[in-house]
C-alpha positions as a Markdown table, in Angstrom:
| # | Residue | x | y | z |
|---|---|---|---|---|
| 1 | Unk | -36.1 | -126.7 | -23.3 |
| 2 | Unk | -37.7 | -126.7 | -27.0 |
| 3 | Unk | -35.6 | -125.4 | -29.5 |
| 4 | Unk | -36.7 | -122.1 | -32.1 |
| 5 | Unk | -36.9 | -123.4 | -35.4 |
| 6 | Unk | -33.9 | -121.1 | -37.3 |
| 7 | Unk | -36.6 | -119.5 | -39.6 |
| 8 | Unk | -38.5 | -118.5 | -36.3 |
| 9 | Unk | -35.7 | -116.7 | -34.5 |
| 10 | Unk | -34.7 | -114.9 | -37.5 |
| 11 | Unk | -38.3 | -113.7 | -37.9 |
| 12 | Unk | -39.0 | -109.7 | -37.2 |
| 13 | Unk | -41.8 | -110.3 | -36.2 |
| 14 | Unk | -40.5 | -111.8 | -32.8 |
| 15 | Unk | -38.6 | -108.8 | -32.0 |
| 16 | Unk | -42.4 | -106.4 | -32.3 |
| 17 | Unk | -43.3 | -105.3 | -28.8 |
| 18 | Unk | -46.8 | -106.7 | -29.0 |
| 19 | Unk | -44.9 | -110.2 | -29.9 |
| 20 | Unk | -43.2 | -110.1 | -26.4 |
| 21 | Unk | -44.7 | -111.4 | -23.7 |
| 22 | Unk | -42.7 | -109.7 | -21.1 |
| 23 | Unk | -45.1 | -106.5 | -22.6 |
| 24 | Unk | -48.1 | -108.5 | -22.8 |
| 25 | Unk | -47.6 | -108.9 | -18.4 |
| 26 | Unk | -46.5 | -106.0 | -17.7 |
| 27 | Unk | -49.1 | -104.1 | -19.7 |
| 28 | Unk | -51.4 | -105.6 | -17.9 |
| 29 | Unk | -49.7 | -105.7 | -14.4 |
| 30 | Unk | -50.2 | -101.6 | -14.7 |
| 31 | Unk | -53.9 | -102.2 | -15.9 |
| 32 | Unk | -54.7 | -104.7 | -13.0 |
| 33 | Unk | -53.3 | -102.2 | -10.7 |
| 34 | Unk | -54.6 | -99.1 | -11.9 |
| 35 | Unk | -58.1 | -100.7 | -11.9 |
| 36 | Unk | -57.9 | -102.0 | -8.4 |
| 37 | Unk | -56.8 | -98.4 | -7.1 |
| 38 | Unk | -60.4 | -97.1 | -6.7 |
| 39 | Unk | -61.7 | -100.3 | -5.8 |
| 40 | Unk | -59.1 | -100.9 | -3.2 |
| 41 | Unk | -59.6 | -97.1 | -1.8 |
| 42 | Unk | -63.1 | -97.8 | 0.6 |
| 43 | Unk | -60.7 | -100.2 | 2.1 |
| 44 | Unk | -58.1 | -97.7 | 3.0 |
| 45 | Unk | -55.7 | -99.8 | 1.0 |
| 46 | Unk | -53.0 | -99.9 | -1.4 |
| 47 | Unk | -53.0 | -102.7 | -4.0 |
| 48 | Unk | -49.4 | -104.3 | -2.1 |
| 49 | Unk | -51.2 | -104.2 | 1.2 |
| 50 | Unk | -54.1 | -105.8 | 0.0 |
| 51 | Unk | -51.7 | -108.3 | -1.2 |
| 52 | Unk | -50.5 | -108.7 | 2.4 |
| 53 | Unk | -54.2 | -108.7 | 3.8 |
| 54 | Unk | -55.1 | -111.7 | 1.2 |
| 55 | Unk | -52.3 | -113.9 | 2.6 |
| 56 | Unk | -53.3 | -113.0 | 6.3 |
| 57 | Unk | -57.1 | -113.8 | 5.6 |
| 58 | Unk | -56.2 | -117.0 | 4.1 |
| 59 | Unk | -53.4 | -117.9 | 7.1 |
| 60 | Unk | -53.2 | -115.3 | 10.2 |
| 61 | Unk | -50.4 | -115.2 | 12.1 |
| 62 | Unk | -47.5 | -115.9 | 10.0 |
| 63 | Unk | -44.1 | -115.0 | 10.2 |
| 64 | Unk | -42.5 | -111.8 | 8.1 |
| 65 | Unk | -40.4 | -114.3 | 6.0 |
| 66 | Unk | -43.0 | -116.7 | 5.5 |
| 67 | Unk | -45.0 | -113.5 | 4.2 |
| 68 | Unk | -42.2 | -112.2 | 1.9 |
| 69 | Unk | -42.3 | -116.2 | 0.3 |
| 70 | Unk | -45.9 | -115.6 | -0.7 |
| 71 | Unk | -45.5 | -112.4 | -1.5 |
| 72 | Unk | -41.8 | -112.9 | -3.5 |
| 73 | Unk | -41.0 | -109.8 | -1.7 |
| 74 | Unk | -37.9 | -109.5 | 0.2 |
| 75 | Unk | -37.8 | -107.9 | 3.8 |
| 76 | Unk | -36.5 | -104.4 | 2.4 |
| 77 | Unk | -39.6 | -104.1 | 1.1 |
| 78 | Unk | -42.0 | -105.9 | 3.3 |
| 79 | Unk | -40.5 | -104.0 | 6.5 |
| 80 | Unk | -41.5 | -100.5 | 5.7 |
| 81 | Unk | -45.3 | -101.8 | 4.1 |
| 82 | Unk | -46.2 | -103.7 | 7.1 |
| 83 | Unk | -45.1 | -100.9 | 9.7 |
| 84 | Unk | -47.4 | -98.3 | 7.6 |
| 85 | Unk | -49.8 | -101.0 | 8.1 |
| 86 | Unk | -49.7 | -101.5 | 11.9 |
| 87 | Unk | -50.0 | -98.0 | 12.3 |
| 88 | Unk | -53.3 | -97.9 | 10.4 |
| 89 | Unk | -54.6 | -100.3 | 12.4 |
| 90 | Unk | -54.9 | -103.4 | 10.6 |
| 91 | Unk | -52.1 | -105.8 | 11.4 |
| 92 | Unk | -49.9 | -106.1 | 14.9 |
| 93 | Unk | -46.6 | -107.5 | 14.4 |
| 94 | Unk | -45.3 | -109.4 | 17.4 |
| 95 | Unk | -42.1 | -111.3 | 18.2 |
| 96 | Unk | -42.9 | -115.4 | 18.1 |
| 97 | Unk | -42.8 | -116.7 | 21.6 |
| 98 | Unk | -40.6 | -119.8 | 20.8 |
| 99 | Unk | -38.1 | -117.6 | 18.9 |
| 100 | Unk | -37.7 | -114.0 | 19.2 |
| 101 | Unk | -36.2 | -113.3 | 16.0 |
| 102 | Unk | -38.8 | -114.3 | 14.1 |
| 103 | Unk | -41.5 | -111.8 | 13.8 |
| 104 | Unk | -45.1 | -112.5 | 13.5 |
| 105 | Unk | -48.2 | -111.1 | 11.7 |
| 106 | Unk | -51.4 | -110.8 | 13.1 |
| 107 | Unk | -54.8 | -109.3 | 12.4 |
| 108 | Unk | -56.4 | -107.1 | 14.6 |
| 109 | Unk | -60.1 | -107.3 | 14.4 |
| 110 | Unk | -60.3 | -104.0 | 11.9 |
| 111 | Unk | -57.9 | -106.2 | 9.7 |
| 112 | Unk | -60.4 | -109.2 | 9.8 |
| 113 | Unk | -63.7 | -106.8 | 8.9 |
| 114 | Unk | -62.3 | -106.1 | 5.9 |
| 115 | Unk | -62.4 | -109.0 | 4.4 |
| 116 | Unk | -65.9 | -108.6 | 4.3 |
| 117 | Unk | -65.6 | -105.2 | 2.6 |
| 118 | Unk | -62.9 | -106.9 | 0.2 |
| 119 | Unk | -65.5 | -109.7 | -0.9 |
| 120 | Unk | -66.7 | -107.5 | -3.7 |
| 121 | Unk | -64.4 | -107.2 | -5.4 |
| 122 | Unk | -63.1 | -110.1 | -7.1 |
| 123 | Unk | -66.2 | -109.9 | -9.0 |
| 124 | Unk | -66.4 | -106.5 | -9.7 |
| 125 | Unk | -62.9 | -107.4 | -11.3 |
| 126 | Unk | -64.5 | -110.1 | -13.3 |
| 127 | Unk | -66.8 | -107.8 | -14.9 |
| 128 | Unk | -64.4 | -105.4 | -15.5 |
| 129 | Unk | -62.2 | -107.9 | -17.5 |
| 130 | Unk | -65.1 | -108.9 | -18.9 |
| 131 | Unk | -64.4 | -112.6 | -17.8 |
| 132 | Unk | -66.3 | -114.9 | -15.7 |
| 133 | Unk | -65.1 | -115.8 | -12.2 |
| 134 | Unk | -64.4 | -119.7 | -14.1 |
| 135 | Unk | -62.0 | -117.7 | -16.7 |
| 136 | Unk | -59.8 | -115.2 | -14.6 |
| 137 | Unk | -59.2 | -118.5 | -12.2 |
| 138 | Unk | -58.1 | -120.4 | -15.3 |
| 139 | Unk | -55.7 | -117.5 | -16.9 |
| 140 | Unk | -54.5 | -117.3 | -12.9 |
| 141 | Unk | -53.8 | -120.8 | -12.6 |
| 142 | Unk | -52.0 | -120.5 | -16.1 |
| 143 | Unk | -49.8 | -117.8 | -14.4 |
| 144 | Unk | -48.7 | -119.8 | -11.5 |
| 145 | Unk | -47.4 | -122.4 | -13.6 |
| 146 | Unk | -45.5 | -119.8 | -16.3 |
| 147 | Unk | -44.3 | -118.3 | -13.1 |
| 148 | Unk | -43.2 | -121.6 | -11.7 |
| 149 | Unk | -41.8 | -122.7 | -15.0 |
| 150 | Unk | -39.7 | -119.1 | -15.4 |
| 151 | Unk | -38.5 | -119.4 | -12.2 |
| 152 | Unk | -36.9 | -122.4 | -12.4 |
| 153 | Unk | -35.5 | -122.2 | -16.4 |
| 154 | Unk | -31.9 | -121.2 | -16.9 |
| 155 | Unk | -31.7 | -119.3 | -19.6 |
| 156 | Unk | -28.4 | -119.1 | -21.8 |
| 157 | Unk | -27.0 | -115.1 | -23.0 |
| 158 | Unk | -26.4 | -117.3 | -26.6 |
| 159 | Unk | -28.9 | -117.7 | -28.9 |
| 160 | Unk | -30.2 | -121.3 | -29.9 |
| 161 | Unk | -28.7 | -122.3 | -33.1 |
């Protein structure tokens, strides 16, 4: 892990909010959100389900736990989101023949047809954000890997000398 020069740690500056990164993504976690609400709302969705129905459209019929991977959402969570779903319609969740503890998750056909309703907006997003379709896939691919990288650094309470 690369070291802080001693000159840069002491430095104020790192300590401003608009310095810290952690702000920077979750500023813009409640802006993503808040602009996919209205979008999202023809679709009779909230922005976590439309989460869910990404995954499904990409791979239908996966298991709850394979979901909550995707997702990094633990079952707690999942349980409750995906029953609310079922009852509107757009999933059925069905134990796996082979193994009955494992649960399943499947589209129903008022699942699938949204994904033709959903189409729009990725780049209704990319005109909101100003961006082209080539950008926001370059800043996400760039957020995978800082996710990847976070998730797998072990960070010390000390600070570096």
């Amino acid at each position: 892990m690369p070291q802080l020069a001693p000159a840069a740690a002491a430095n104020e500056d790192w300590l401003r909010l608009d310095q810290q990164l952690c702000f920077a993504l979750y500023a813009s976690s409640l802006a993503m959100t808040k602009l996919y609400k209205p979008l999202l709302e023809p679709l009779s969705l909230t922005y976590p389900q439309y989460l869910v129905m990404l995954v499904l459209w990409e791979q239908d019929g996966i298991s709850v736990s394979t979901l909550g991977q995707r997702l990094s959402l633990d079952s707690g969570t999942l349980t409750p989101l995906l029953k609310r779903m079922e009852t509107a319609g757009f999933v059925k969740r069905q134990r796996a023949a082979q193994d009955e503890r494992r649960v399943d998750i499947l589209l129903t056909p008022m699942g699938l047809a949204l994904k033709v309703q959903a189409q729009k907006i990725p780049p209704r997003l990319a005109c909101a954000a100003a961006c082209s379709l080539e950008e926001l896939s370059s800043l996400t691919r760039r957020l995978h890997e800082l996710r990847q990288q976070l998730a797998v650094a072990e960070l010390s309470p000390t600070t570096p000398d």
